[in-house]
N, C-alpha and C positions, 0 to 999 in steps of 0.2 A: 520475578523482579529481584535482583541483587541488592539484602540489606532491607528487604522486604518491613520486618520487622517495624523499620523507623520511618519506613518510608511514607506518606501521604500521598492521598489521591483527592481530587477535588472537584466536584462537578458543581461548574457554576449555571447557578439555572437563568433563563430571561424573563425574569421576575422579581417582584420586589415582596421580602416579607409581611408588609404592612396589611391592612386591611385594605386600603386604597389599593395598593399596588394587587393584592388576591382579585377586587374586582375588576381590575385592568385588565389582568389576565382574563378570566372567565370571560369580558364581551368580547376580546379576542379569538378565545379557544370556540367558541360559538359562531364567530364569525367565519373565522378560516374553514378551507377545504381541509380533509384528512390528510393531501398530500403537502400541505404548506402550517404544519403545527405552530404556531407562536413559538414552543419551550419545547421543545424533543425533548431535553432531559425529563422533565416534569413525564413527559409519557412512558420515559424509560423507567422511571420511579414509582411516580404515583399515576399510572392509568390515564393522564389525561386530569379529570379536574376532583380526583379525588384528594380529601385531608389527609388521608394517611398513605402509607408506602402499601403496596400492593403486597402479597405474600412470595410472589416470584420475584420480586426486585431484593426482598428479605434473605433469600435462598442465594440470592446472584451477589449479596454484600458478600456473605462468608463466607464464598469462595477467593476473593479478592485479597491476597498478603499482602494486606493494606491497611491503614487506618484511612477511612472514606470519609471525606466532609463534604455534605450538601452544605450550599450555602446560596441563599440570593446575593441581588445585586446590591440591597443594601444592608447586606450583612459580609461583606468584603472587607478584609483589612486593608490600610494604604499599600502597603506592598502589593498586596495581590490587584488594587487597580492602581496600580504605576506598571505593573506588568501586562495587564490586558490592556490599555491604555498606550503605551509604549510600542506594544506587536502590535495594535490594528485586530484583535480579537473581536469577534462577534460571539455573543450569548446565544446559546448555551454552550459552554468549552467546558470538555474535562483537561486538569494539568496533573502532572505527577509533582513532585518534592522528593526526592533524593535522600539518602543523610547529609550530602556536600549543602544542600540549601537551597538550588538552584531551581526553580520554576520549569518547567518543562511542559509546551504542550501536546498531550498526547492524543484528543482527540476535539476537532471541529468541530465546528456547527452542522456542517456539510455530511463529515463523518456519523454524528449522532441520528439525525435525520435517516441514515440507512438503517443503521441498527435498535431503532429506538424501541420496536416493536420484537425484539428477540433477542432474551438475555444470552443464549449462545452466541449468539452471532458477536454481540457487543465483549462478550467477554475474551473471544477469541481475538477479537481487532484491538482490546485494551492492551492483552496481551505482546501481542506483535506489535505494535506499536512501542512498548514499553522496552522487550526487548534490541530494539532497531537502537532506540535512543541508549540503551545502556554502554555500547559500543560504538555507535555513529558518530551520535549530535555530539557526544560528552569529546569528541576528539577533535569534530570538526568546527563546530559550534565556536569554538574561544578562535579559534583560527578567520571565522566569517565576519565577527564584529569588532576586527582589524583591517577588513576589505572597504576600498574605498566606496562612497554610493556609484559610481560610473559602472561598477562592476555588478550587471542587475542580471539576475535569472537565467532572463532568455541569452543573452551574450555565454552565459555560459555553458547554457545547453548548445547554442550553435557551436560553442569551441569546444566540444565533448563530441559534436557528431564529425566536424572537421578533422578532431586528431583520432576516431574512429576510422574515417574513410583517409586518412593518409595511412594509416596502421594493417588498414587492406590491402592496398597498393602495395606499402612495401616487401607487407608476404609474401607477395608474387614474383616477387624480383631475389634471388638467391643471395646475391652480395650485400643487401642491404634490412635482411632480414633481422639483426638484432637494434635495426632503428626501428624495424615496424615493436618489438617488443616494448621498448622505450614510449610510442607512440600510442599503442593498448595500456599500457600501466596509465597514461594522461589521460585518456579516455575513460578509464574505472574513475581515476582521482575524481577529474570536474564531475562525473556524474555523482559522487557523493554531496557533490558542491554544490550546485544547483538548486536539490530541495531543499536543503540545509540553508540555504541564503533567503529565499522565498519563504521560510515559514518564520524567520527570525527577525525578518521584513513585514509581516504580517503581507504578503504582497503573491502569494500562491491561490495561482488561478487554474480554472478547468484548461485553458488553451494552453498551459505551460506546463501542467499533467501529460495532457496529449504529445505535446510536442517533445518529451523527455521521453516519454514512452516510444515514440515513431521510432528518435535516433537511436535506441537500442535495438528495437525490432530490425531496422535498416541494416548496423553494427551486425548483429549476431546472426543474421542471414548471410552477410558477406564474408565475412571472416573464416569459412570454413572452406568456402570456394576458394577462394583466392592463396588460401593456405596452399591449397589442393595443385592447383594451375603453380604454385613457386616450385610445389616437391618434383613436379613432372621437369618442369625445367632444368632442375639442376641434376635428376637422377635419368633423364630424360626415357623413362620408363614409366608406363601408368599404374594411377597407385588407383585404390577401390573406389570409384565414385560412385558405386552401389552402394557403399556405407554412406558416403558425405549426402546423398541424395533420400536417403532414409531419414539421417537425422535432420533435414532439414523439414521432410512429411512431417515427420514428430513434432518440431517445432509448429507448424502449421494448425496439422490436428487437436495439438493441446491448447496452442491460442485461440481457435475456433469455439469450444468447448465454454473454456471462461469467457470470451464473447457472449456465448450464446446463453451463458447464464445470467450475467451483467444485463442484458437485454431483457428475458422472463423477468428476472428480480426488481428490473426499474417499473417495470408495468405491472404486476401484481403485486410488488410490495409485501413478497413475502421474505421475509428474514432467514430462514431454514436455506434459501439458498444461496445468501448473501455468505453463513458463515460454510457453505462447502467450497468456494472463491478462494477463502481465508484457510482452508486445509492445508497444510503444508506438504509438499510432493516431496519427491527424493532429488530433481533438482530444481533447484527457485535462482531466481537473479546470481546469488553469489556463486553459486557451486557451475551456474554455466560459466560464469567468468572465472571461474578457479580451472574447468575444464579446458575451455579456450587460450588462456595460459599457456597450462602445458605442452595443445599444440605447437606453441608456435616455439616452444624450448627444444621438442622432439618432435619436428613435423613430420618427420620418417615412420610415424608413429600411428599418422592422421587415419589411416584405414582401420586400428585397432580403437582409437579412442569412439571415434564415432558411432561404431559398433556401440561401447560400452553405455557412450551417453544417449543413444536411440531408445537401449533398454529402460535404464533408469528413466526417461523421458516414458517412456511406453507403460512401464509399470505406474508411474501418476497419473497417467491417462484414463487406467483402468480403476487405480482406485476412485478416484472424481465419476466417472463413467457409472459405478457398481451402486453412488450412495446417490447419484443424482435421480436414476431412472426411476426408483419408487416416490421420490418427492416432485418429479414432470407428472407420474402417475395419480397419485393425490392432489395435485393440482388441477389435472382433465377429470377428477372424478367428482370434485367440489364446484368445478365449470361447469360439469353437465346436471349436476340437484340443484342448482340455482336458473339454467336456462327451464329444467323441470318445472320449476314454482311460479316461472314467471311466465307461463304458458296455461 
């Protein structure tokens, strides 16, 4: 985190410090199922319904280049509930503070609920989170709440997948190839836009997650065909569609993969695989779009770059693959001592 130092971090818990508000909580925390906590933070911290901070939540502050403030709800400055109050926030949220001043959230309700039971996992997602924001929000952020309200989320995730699939098309087409480039740059743009407006809205939902995600998956699957089908057109020679159909497996294989952990992880609940998700590979969101770029600057090219980015796709594949398969196997080894006991 840049400026580390001055910066604040704040986990607001959903709870009141009071005595009243301690018992509130506890018939709660008694009440609920493990998978619907009242306070995730409180579990993140103190265990559940313990008085003190747990000693691993102790160990997970001092990594953090931060100064950390727990705080309940009725130990909130007015600023900070004019800010939760303002976004549509739900308790428990962590926010970051800046040295500029500005309130930032960095992690959900939603968000804390995954990681609350594993301080790696949480500290990875604090991380990445904080990062995004040091370069994203900080640029996009003053630009969104100059947007008029007509201008809501989903509209803009549809005009991100629309100037995606014009940006296709025109690949394909030889003369009209530096409007598709024009029309990829819009397509990166709104897709910055989108979260950024929803979370400033307090108004980001699972179905606007999904649907942000589909039209890049959509996007990033065509755009390398279509690249493909313009260069044949205009050199009307075939270029490698052995590489373009490799990196497109890659693509597949590696979504597969996070899939299929995102799947284990919501059902057992276990954290150790939430933060291998959060692993960073050699390419993530930006660096494909950095990649795809360049196709379409040097499409003559498409048969070498594909090549390169199958590898680097293929090499995170392997690392995610190497650290997953002992944590699948300590998973089927603690499945099978407990169908044991209950036999």
């Amino acid at each position: 985190m840049a400026n580390s130092a001055r910066s604040v971090i704040y986990i607001l818990y959903n709870a009141n410090a009071n005595l009243i508000g301690k018992l509130d909580y506890a018939v709660k925390k008694f009440r609920a199922s493990p998978e619907n906590s009242p306070c995730s933070a409180c579990d993140l911290t103190h265990g559940g319904l313990r008085l003190t901070e747990t000693k691993d939540w102790t160990a997970t502050k001092e990594k953090i280049p931060a100064t950390v403030k727990q705080l309940h709800r009725d130990e909130l400055s007015e600023e900070l509930l004019t800010f939760v109050s303002q976004n549509g926030l739900k308790y428990p949220v962590v926010l970051g503070q800046p040295p500029s001043g500005a309130f930032q959230v960095l992690l959900t309700s939603e968000d804390l609920s995954e990681v609350s039971k594993d301080h790696t996992a949480f500290l990875s997602l604090l991380f990445n989170r904080a990062e995004e924001k040091n370069w994203k929000d900080q640029l996009v952020d003053p630009l969104v709440r100059q947007l008029p309200e007509w201008i809501t989320p989903a509209r803009v995730t549809l005009a991100a997948l629309n100037a995606g699939l014009i940006a296709c098309l025109l690949a394909s087409v030889p003369m009209y190839r530096r409007w598709s480039l024009g029309f990829w740059a819009l397509n990166r743009l709104l897709d910055c836009f989108d979260g950024s407006i929803a979370r400033s809205r307090g108004a980001a939902t699972e179905l606007g997650g999904f649907l942000d995600l589909l039209g890049d998956f959509i996007v990033y699957s065509l755009l390398p065909i279509f690249i493909g089908i313009g260069q044949e057109r205009l050199t009307a020679a075939s270029i490698g569609w052995v590489a373009v159909a490799t990196l497109e497996a890659s693509f597949h294989i590696n979504n597969f993969i996070l899939f299929y952990i995102a799947a284990v992880a919501s059902k057992r609940k276990d954290g150790e695989l939430t933060s291998i998700t959060m692993t960073p590979a050699l390419v993530e969101g930006f660096e494909a779009g950095l990649c795809f770029t360049i196709m379409l600057i040097w499409p003559s090219m498409i048969t070498l770059w594909s090549w390169l980015m199958s590898l680097a796709v293929a090499i995170g594949i392997v690392q995610r693959v190497r650290v997953l398969m002992p944590v699948l196997q300590r998973l089927d080894g603690a499945g099978r001592k407990a169908s044991m006991k209950s036999q």
